[in-house]
N, C-alpha and C positions, 0 to 999 in steps of 0.2 A: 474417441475415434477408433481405438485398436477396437474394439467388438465390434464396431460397425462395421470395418474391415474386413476382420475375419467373417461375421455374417454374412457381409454381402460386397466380397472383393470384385465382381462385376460392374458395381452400381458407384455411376458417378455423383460424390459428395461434395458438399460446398456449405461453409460452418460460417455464420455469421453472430458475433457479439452483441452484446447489449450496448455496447459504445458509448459516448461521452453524453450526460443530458447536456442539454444546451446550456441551463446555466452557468456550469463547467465550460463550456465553449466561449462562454461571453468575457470571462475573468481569467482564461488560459494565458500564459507569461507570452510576449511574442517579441519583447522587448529583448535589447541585447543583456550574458550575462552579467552580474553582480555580485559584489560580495561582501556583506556586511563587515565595516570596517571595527567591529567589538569582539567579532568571532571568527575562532581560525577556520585557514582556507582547506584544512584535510581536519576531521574528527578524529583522529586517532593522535593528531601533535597538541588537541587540548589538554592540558593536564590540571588537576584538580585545585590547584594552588593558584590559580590564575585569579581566583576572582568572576570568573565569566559562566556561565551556565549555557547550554546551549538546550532549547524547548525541542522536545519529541512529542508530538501528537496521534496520538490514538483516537478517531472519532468515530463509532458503531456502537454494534452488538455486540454485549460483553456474555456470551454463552457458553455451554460446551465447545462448541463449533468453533470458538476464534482461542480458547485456554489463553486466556491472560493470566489466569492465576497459577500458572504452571510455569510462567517466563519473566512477568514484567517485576515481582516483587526482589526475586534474586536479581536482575540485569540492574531493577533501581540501588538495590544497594552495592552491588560491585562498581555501577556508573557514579555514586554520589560525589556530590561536589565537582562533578563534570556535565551531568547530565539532568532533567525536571521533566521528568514525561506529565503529559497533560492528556486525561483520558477522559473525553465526553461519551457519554451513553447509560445505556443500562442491558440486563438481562439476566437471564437463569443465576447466570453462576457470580454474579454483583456481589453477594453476598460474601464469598469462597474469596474474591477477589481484595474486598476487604479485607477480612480476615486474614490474609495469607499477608499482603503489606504493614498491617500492623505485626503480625507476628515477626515477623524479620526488619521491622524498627526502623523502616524506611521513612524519612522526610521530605523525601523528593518526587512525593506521586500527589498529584491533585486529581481528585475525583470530582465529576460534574455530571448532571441532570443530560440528556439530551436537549437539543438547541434545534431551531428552524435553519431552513435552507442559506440568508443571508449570513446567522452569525457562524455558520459551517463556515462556511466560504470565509469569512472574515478570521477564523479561527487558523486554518489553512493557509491564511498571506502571514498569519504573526508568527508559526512553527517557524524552526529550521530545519526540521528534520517530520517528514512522515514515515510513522510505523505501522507496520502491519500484520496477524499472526495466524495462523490456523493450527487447530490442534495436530497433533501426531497422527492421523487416523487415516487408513487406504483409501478410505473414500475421497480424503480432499486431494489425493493426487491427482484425480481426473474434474477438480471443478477451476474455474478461472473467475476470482472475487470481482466483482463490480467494484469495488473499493479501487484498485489498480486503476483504472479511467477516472476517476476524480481526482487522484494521486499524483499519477502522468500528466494532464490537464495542468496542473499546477505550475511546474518546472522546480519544485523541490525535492531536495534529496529522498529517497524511497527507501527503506530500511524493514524486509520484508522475510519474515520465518515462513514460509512455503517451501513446497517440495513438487516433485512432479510436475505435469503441464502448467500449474504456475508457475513455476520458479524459473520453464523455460522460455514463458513468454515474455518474463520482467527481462533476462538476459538478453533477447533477442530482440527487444524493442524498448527497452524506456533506458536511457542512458544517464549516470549517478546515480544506479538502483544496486543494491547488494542484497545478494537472500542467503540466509544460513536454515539450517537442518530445523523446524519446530524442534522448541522446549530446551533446545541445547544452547544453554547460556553463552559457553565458551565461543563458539559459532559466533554468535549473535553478536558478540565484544569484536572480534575480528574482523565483522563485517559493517559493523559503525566507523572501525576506524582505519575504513578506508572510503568511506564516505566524506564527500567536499560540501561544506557547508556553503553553497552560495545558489543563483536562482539561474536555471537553462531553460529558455524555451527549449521544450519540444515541439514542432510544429509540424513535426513530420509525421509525430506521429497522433498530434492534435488531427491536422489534416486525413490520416488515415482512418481514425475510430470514433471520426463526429455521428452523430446519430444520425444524420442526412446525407452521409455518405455511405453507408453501412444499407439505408434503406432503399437508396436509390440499386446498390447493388444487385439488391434483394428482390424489387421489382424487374427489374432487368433480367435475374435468371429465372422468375416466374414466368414474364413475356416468353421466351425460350423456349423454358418447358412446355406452356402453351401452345406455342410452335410445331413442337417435334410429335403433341399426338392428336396433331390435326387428323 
């Protein structure tokens, strides 16, 4: 938006998302909260001796674009014995990402194939925690991952390395979401453990960024425009 601004500070703008697919909207928490009576009620009071593990899920594109291998191998082994991330998908840098896990001797990262739209979703109610990452790069401070709308939809805790217009949109709208600095471990420790490990409807903001609501908008300011150059 700031280019578009500076470009064209006259001209009235109006930014629509890609918002929830519906299937996300069918399986959305609407239920009051919850909280798993095996796992603490803040992630930062877990501590490693417990016995209890708590699931972090990563499910995409394992790319440049997201550097998991620049975050998740060191965070697995400082979190060991507290944390099991569970990372469905594939891409470029699959490879990198291995490699860089087994280098640093981690036992707590399961790698998986990518999966159809049910076992996501199924994948998503057994988490306790979604994760989510973008590399370090200027560019993603101006993009807002689709990944956040199936997140949010959920009512699971959001645990989210963004920076820039994402990180202000998690703040601004999905509530038990933490974001730290991309690649910056220490961030990233600090911002789990202040994450509550239990299930919030959002529904407000389900209701906000359903994809039928977003389009209806979207018809509504075309009618308009329509209008105004009768």
């Amino acid at each position: 938006m700031p280019y578009f601004e500076a470009k064209y500070p006259n001209v009235p703008k109006v930014v629509f998302t890609n918002g929830i697919d519906d299937e996300f909207l069918n399986v959305a928490t609407l239920g009051s909260c919850k909280t798993s009576p095996n796992k603490p009620d803040v992630a930062g009071s877990h501590k490693a001796d417990t016995g209890k593990v708590i699931e972090v899920l990563y499910a995409g594109n394992m790319g440049e674009g997201q550097g998991l291998h620049h975050i998740v191998p060191e965070l697995a082994k400082r979190l060991d014995g507290r944390v099991r991330f569970r990372l469905i998908g594939g891409g470029g840098r699959l490879g990198q990402l291995e490699r860089a896990i087994s280098e640093a001797g981690c036992n707590n990262v399961v790698l998986e194939p990518p999966v159809n739209r049910s076992e996501l979703i199924q994948a998503y109610r057994n988490a306790d925690i979604l994760f989510l990452h973008l590399n370090d790069y200027d560019a993603f401070r101006k993009v807002l991952p689709s990944k956040l709308f199936e997140y949010g939809a959920m009512g699971k805790p959001i645990w989210a390395g963004v920076a820039g217009y994402a990180a202000s949109f998690v703040v601004d709208n999905l509530e038990n979401a933490e974001v730290f600095a991309p690649c910056d471990v220490d961030a990233a420790i600090a911002a789990f453990d202040k994450l509550r490990i239990d299930v919030r409807p959002r529904s407000g903001f389900v209701r906000r960024y359903a994809r039928k609501t977003i389009m209806d908008q979207m018809a509504g300011d075309l009618v308009l425009l329509g209008e105004k150059t009768k």
